[in-house]
N, C-alpha and C positions, 0 to 999 in steps of 0.2 A: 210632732213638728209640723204645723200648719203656716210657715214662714214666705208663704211667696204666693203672690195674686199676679193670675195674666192678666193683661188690661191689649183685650182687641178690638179693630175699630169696626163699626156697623155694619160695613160691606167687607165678609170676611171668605174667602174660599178656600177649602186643602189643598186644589190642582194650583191655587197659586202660589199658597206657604211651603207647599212642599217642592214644584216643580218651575213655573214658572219665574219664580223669583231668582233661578237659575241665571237666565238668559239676561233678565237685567242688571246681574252683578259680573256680566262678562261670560258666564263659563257654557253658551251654547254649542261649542264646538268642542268642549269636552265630552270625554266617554264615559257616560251615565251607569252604561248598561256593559254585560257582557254576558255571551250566551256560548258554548263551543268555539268554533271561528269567528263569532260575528260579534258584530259589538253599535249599541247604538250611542248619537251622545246626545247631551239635553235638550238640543234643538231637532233631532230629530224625534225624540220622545214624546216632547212638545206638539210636532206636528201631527203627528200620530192619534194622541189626545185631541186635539183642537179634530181632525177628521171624524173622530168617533162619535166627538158628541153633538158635532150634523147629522151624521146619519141615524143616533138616537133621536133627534128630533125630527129627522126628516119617517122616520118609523111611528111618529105620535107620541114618543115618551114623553111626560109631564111631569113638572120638579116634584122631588119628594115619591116619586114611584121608586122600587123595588125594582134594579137588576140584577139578574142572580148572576157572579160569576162563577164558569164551570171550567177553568183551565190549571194548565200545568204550569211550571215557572219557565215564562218564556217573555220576550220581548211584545207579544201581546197581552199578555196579565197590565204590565204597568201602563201600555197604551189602554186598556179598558177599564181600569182601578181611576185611573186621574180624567178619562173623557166621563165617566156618568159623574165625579163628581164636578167636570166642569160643566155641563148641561143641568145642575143644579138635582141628580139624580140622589140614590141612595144605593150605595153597592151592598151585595149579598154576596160573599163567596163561600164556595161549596168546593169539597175535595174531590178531582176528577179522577179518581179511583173508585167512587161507589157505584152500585146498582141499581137497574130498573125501578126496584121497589122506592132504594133511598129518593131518586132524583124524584119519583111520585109525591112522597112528602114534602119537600125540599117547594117543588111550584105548586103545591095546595098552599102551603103554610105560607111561602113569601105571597103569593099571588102577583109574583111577579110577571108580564105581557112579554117581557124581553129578554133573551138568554143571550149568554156569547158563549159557546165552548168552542170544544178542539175537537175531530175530526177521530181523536183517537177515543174519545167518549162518545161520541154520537149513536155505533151500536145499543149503549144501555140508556140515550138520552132520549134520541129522537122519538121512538114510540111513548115514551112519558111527555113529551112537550106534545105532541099528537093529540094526547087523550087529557090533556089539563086545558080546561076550559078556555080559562082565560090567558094563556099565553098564547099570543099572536106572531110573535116574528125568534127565530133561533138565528144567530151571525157562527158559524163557524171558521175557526181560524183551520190553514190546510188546504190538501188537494181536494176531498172528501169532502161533498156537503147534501148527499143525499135528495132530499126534499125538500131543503133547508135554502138561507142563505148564504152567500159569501161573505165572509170576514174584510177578504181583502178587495173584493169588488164593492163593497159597500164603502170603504172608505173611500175607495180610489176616486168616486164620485163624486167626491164632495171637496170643497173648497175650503181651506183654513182661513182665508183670510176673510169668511163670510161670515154676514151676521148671526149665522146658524151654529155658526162655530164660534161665539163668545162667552166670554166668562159668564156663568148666571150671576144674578144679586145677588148670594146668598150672604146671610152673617151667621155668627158666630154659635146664637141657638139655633137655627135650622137642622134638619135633620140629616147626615152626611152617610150613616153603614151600621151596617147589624153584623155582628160579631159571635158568631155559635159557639155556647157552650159544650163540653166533649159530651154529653149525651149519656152519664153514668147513669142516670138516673130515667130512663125511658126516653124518647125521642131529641132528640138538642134541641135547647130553646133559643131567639135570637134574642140578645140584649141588643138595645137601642140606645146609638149613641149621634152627638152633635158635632156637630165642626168643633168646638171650641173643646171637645175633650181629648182630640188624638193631639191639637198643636199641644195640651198642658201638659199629658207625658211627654211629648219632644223635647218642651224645654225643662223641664223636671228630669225624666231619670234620664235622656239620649244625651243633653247637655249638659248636666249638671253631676251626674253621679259615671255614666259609661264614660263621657266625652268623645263622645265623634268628632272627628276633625274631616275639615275637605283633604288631606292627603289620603284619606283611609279609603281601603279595596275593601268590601264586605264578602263574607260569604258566609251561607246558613246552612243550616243541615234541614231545621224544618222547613215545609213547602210553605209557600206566598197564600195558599188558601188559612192557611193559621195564623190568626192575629200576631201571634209573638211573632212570627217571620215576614208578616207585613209591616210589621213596626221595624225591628232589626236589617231588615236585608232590602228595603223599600221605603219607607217615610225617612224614619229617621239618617241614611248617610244622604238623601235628597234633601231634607235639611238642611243640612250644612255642605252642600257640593260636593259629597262625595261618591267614589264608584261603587257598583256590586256583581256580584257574579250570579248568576240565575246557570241552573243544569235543571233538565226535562229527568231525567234519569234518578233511580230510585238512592236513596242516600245509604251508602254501605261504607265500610272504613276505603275499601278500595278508589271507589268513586269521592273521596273525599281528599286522598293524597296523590290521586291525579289533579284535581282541579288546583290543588295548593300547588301543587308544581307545575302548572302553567300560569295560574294569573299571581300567584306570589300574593295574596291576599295579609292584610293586618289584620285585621278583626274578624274572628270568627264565633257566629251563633249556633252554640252547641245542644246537645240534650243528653243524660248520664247515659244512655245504651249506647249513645254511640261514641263515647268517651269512653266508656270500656269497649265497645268493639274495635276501637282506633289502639287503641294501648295491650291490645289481644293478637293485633297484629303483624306478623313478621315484617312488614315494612316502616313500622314507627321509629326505629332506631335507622334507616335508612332515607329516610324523606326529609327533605329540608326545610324544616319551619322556623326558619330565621327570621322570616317576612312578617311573622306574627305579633303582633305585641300586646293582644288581651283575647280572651275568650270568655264568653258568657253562655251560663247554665241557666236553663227553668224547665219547666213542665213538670220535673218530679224533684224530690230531693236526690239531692249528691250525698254519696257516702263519702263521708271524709279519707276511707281508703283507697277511692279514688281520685280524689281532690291530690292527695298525697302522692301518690303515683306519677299523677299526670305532672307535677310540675317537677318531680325527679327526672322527669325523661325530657320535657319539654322545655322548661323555664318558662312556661307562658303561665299568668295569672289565670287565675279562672272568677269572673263574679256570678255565684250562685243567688238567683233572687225567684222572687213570686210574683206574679202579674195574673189576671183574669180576665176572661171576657166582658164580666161586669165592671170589672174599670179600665179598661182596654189590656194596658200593660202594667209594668214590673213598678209597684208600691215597696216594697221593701228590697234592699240587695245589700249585695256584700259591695266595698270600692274599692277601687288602685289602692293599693296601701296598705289594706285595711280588709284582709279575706280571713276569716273565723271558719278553720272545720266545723262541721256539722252544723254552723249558724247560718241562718239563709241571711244575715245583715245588719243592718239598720233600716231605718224609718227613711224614706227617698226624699228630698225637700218639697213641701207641698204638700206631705200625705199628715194624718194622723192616725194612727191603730191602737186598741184597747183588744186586750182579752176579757170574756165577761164569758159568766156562767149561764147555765138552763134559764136562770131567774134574768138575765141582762144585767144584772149586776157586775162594776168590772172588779177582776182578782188580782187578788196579792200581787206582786212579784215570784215566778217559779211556777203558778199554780197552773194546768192544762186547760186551755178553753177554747171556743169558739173566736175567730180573729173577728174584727169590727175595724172595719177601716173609711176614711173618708178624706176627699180630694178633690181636687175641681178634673176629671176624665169620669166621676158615677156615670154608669147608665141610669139613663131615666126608665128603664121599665124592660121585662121581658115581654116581648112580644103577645098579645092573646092569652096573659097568664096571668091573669088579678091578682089569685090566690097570691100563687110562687111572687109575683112581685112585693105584694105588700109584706110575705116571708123576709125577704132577702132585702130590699131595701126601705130604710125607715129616714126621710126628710131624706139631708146629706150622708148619710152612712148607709155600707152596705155589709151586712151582714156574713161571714160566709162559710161554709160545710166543714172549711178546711178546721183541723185543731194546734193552738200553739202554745209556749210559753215563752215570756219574754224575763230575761235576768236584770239584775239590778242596774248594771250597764247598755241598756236600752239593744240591747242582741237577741232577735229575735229565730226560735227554734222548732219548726215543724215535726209534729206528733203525726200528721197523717188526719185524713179523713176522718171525723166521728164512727162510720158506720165500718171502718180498717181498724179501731179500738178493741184491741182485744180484754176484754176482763176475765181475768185467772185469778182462782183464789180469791175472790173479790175483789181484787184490784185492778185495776185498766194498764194494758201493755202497751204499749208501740212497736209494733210489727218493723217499723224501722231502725229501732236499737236492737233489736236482733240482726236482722237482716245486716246493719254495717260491721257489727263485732265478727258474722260469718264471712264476712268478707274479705277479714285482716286472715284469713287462713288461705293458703299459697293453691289448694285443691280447688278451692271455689271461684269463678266467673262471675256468676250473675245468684239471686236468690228473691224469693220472694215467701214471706211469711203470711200464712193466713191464719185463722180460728177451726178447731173442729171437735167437736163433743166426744169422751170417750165413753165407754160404757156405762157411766158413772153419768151420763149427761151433764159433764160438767165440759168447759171448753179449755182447752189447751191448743200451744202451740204446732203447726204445722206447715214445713219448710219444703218448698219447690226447690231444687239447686239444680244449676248449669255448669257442673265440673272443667276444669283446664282439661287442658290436650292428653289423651291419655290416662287419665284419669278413672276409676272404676269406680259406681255406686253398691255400696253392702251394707251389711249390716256395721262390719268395723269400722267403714268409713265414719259410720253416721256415729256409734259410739266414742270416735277420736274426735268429730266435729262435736259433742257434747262436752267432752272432757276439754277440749279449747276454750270452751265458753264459761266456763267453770271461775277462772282469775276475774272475769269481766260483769258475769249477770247473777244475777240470784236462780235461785234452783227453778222457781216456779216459772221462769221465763225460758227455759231450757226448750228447744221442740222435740217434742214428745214420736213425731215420725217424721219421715226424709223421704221425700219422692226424686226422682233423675231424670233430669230430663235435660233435649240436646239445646232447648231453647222455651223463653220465656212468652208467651200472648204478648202482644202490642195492641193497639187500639192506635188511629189515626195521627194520633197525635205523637207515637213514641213509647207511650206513658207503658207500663205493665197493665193486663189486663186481669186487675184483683180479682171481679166478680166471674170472670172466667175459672179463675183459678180453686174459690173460695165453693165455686158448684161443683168440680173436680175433687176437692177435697173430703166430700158428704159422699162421694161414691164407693159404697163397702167394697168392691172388688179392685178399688184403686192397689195398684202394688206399690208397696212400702215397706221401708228399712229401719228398721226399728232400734234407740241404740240401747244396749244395757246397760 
């Protein structure tokens, strides 16, 4: 379904489609932002932006450079995400939870001159911007600014209403922010994307499939450094004049039904751990999410025994979808209306997807492949990466790792990763049709299946599990969780041993961390429970 072309005009910029266009449809004196007590509205956002990207210019930035952002979700993220693009820059953001080593790579690889972080990073930041050549100026937001600059005395300097602080020319192909891939694969790489690919997801999935309205409160679970949460909880309800809630503080069920019970938020952007952490909760059946009226899922698939759960307890819809960094955001989702267990959706208006085999050839209906998808948000290229680019993107379509099949009714169903394929018996498994059948049993929390050779060098199933409250791991367990699985899967898909454990790896983004798990699993002295 490739049914909808944007048509932008020549001089195009994000800091005005997204933020500025605020102010001239009236709503400067509303509340943009909200952070703990404080809250900004879109005229002071605006100003904020408009100071930032004098004092990037008054530092020497030059359009189309590389700023790396290094902050936490705070009311300066959105003043420095909307000033480099109104200085006609190009933002990088990075997670301000990694180390010395990361942020080393992070300013080789951008070569970006100009930093902005936070005060609470500077311990692992400052000595990598120190010894990186070519960066010249770090703005730290905070009391803390080391050797560094100030955040807030840089702006405080500079005047909005100056010609230092106006809009650049930019259009629509110009170059606007690099979007990091999660890095399974050795270091993240940046995909490169244009002004005119974050407005086409706006108005494709934020407008047309989510529906954001200006009444709506956002709030995210993941941080502002991750595209999906810069889309969700930052572009998109600035889009359409609405508010969002930003917390500096780590995302736990706790810290999530405190925030709902102060700003009463509608739309919340979720991720499945914390949709089971939230529903594992003794305070779910006591917190009031009346305020609610959709939440959305991605980064990993949802088990439909969670889908199922949460809207018994909740009533609140959930749209499970997929989005990339190579095409910014969510190409396929589930809609209002219209939510399929186990189906991450439909086709979003705008997008087209093919499954197609090893050969590129595309398959059947049913059949497991590689997804191909194409829209006007492609990135045009991964960064310093020929090879990997010309891999993954061919003209308008992008190729990607993930595996699917799509049914006759255009419901599209995630198999998992290629290299998360497990083949038993000669046949290729999905670690996640296990994984969600284990999960309709009342003992298990969380689980994650991987691959592991038995004596026989042959591979069979092997199951990490995060047991309920009280709960014991044994050998019986593991044989009753066999014998559950029995009505549901064939013999060969059965896991063959049960590890116990009190919690699953994450990786930055949420996700499970398989290849953590998948090297764990290859260790003869791992302790396991075997069922008979």
């Amino acid at each position: 379904m490739k049914d909808f072309e944007l048509e932008l005009p020549e001089r195009f910029n994000l800091c005005d489609y997204f933020l500025d266009h605020n102010l001239r449809e009236g709503r400067g004196d509303k509340k943009a932002l909200f952070c703990g007590t404080e809250s900004r509205t879109y005229a002071e956002v605006s100003e904020g932006a408009k100071r930032l990207a004098a004092a990037l210019r008054r530092l020497g930035h030059r359009p189309e450079e590389r700023v790396l952002i290094v902050l936490p979700d705070c009311f300066e993220f959105a003043e420095s995400f909307f000033g480099v693009l109104r200085a006609g820059g190009v933002f990088a953001m990075v997670n301000p939870l990694l180390k010395r080593e990361d942020f080393d790579y992070y300013l080789a690889y951008s070569k970006a001159r100009i930093v902005i972080t936070h005060e609470d990073v500077l311990p692992e930041m400052e000595a990598a911007a120190e010894q990186a050549s070519l960066c010249e100026s770090v703005l730290v937001v905070g009391g803390q600014k080391g050797s560094c600059l100030s955040y807030a005395d840089a702006l405080a300097a500079e005047d909005p209403n100056s010609t230092s602080a106006e809009l650049a020319p930019t259009g629509p192909n110009d170059l606007a922010g690099w979007l990091f891939t999660s890095g399974s694969t050795g270091h993240p790489k940046a995909c490169v994307h244009m002004h005119r690919d974050f407005a086409y997801s706006t108005e494709t999935y934020a407008k047309q499939v989510a529906g954001y309205r200006e009444d709506d409160i956002c709030l995210g679970v993941p941080k502002l450094f991750f595209g999906y949460a810069t889309g969700t909880n930052l572009m998109f309800p600035f889009a359409v004049g609405a508010s969002a809630v930003l917390f500096q503080a780590r995302s736990t069920a706790d810290e999530l039904f405190d925030q709902i019970e102060k700003h009463k938020p509608t739309f919340l952007t979720n991720v499945p751990t914390l949709i089971n952490n939230m529903l594992r909760s003794p305070r779910i059946d006591d917190v009031d999410l009346s305020s609610l009226r959709l939440s959305l899922s991605a980064g990993e698939a949802l088990p439909p025994p969670l889908l199922e759960e949460w809207l018994k307890r909740t009533d609140v819809e959930i749209l499970d979808g997929i989005g990339s960094a190579e095409m910014f955001h969510i190409y396929i989702s589930n809609y209002p209306g219209d939510v399929r267990p186990a189906s991450l959706g439909r086709i979003v208006p705008g997008y087209e997807a093919q499954i197609i085999g090893e050969d590129g050839a595309v398959l059947d209906v049913g059949e497991v492949g590689h997804l191909r998808v194409r829209g006007g948000s492609t990135a045009l290229c991964y960064w310093a990466d020929k090879e990997k680019s010309n891999e993954t993107f061919q003209a308008d379509w992008c190729t990607s790792a993930d595996c699917f099949r799509v049914d006759n009714e255009g419901y599209f169903y995630y198999e998992g990763r290629s290299d998360d394929l497990l083949k038993v018996s000669g046949i290729f498994v999905s670690p996640l049709e296990i994984e969600n059948e284990l999960l309709r049993h009342d003992s298990v929390d969380e689980v994650c299946v991987v691959g592991r050779k038995d004596t026989d060098g042959l591979v069979k199933p092997f199951a990490f599990v995060v047991l309920g409250e009280s709960v014991e791991g044994s050998n019986e367990l593991a044989t009753e969780l066999k014998s559950f699985l029995k009505d549901s899967l064939a013999p060969f898909k059965y896991p063959r041993w049960f590890a116990w454990r009190n919690e699953l790896p994450k990786n930055d983004r949420g996700k499970v961390a398989r290849k953590i798990l998948r090297v764990e699993a290859d260790v003869p002295s791992i302790d396991v429970s075997v069922p008979s």
